[in-house]
C-alpha positions as CSV (number, residue, x, y, z in Angstrom):
1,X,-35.9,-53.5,71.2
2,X,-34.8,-49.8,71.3
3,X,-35.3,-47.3,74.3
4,X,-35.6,-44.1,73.9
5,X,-34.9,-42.5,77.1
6,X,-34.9,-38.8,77.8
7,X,-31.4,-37.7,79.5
8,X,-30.6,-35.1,82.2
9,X,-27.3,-33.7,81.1
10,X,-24.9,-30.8,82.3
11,X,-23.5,-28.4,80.0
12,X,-19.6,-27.2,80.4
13,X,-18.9,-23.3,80.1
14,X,-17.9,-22.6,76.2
15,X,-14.6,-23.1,75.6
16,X,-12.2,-21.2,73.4
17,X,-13.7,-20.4,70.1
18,X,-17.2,-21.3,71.1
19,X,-20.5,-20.1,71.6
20,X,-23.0,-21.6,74.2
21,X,-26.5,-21.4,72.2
22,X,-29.8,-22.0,74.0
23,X,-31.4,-24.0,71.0
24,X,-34.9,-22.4,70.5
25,X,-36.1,-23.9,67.0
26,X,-34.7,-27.5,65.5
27,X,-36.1,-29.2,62.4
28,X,-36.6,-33.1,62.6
29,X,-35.6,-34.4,59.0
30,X,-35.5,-37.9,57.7
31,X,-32.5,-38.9,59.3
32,X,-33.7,-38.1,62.6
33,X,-36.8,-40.0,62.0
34,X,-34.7,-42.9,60.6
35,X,-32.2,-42.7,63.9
36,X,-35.3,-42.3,66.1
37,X,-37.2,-45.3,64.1
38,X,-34.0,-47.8,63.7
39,X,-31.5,-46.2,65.8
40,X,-29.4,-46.2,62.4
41,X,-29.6,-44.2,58.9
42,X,-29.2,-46.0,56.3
43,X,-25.2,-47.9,56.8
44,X,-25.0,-45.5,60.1
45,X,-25.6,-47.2,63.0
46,X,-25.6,-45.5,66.3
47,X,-23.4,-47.4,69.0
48,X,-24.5,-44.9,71.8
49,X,-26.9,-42.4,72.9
50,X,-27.8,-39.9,70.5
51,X,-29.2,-36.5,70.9
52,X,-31.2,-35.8,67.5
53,X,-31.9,-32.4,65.7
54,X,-29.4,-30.7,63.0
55,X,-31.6,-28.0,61.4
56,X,-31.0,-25.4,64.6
57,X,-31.4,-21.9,65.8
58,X,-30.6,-20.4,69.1
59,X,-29.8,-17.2,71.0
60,X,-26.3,-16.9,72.5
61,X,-26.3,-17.1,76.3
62,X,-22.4,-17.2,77.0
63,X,-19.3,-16.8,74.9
64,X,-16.2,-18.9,75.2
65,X,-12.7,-17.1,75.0
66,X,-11.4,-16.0,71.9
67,X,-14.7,-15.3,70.2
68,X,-14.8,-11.7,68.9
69,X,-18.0,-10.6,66.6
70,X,-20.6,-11.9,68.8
71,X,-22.6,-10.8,72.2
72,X,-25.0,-12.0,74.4
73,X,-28.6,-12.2,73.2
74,X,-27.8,-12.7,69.4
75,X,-29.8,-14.8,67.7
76,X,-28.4,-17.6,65.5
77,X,-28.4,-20.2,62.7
78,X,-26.3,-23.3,63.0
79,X,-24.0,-24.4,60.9
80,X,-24.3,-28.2,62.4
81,X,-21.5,-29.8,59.9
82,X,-17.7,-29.3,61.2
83,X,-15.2,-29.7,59.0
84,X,-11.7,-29.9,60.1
85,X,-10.3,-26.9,58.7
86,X,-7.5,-28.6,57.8
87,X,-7.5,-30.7,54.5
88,X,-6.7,-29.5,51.3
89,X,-10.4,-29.6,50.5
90,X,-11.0,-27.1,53.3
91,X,-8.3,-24.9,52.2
92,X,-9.8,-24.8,48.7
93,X,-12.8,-23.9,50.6
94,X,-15.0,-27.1,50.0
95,X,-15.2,-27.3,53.2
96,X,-18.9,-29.2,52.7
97,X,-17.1,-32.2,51.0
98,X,-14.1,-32.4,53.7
99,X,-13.6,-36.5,54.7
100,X,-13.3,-35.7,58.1
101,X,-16.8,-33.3,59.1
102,X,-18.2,-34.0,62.0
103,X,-21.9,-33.8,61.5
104,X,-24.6,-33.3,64.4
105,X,-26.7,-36.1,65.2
106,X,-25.0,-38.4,62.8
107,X,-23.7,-41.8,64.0
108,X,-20.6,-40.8,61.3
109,X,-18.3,-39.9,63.8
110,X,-17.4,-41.5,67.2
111,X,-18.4,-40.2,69.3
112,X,-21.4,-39.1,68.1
113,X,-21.2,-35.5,68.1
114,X,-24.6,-35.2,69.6
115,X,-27.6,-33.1,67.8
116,X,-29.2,-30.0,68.8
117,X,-32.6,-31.3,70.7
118,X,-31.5,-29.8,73.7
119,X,-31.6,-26.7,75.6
120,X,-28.3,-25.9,75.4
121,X,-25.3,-26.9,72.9
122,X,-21.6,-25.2,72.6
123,X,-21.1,-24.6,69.0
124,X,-18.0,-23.2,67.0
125,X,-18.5,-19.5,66.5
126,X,-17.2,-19.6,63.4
127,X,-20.4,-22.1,62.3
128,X,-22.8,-19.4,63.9
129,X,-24.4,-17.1,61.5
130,X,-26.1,-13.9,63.1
């Protein structure tokens, strides 16, 4: 049996290079509906809880240091899949195909980086498009 519980969670202050976004629209896909279903998707398996939602929009309510471009009260799309910025592939700006992305509510990484069904996330700034 699976529960699906719904969490009270706290939310830290953005830090450097991040925006805090109060989420105000999020798609449900089939992977959420997979996750939600069979706590997996496809070989993905979740091993802990998992916040679902990916497909996200939001206003900005606080900035973290470091972020220039942005204010209060902007409105948002998500870009919910991380890549590290690092790899060849990123440099070559291919970020989508980077090994190590970090996707929102994808049992991919661990830990889960957990998915945008909630009131509040801190995001990159750099994957928030006004």
């Amino acid at each position: 049996t699976i529960n699906k519980v719904l969490e009270r969670r706290t939310i830290e202050e953005p830090g450097p290079g991040e925006l805090q976004i109060a989420v105000k629209t999020t798609g449900i896909c089939g992977s959420d509906v997979s996750y939600y279903k069979k706590f997996a998707n496809g070989d993905l398996c979740a091993r802990m809880p998992l916040s679902l939602g990916h497909e996200s929009c939001g206003v900005v309510v606080a900035i973290g240091p470091e972020v220039t471009g942005f204010k209060v009260g902007d409105r948002v799309a998500l870009e919910v899949g991380i890549p590290c910025g690092k790899c060849t592939i990123c440099f070559q700006g291919r970020y989508n195909l980077c090994k190590r992305m970090r996707f929102r509510s994808s049992a991919k990484s661990y830990p889960h980086f957990q998915g945008t069904l909630q009131e509040r996330i801190n995001h990159p700034a750099i994957w928030c498009h006004k």
